[in-house]
Each structure stands twice: as C-alpha cells, then as structure tokens.
N, C-alpha and C positions, 0 to 999 in steps of 0.2 A: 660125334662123327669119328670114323675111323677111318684105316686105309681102305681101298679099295680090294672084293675077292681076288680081281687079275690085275692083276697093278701093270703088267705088260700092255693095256689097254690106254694105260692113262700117263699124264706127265705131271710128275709133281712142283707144284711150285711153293718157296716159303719165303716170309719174313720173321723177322723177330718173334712172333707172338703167333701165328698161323701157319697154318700148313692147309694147301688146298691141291685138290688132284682133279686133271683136267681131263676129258675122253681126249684121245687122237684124232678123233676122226672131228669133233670142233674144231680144234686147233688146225688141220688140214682142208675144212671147208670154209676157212675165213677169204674172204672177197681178199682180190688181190689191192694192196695197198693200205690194209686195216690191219692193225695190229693190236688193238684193246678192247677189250671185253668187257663189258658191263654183269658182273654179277653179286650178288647179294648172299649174305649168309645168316640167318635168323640169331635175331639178338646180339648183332655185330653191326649190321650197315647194309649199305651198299659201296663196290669198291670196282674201279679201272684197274682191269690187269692187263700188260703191256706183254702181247706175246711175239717171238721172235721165230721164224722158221729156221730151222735146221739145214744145211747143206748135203 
C-alpha cells in the first residue's frame, strides 16, 4: 500500500507501525455524534479509528 495519487483528498492518520489514509469526504459524512470507524486492512486485522472533526 502506498500513498494516495491526490493526497489533498484524503487525511492521513498513523501509529507506530501504520500509516493509513482516509477520503474527506468519509470523514465528513460521519452521522453526527460518531466518531469511530470500523475498518480492516488485509493481513493486519480489523481496527477502531477514532476520528475527530476539525473546526
């Protein structure tokens, strides 16, 4: 996996060991009051990412 072609598109988020890039337009269509995301990455897991809106 690599970075994204338009990375202006997406938000990157990382830990220790990971790097994952999110579209905007997810992160923007979250119900209000949700802020974690259920997604999965092959031969890793599945993992809760905790997103925060911006002001």
């Amino acid at each position: 996996m690599g970075a994204p072609d338009r990375p202006q598109d997406f938000f990157r988020a990382t830990d220790e060991n990971l790097t994952i890039y999110v579209a905007c337009d997810i992160r923007a269509g979250l119900d209000p009051g949700r802020s974690r995301l259920l997604f999965s990455v092959p031969g890793y897991g599945r993992f809760w990412l905790r997103l925060c809106r911006s002001s």
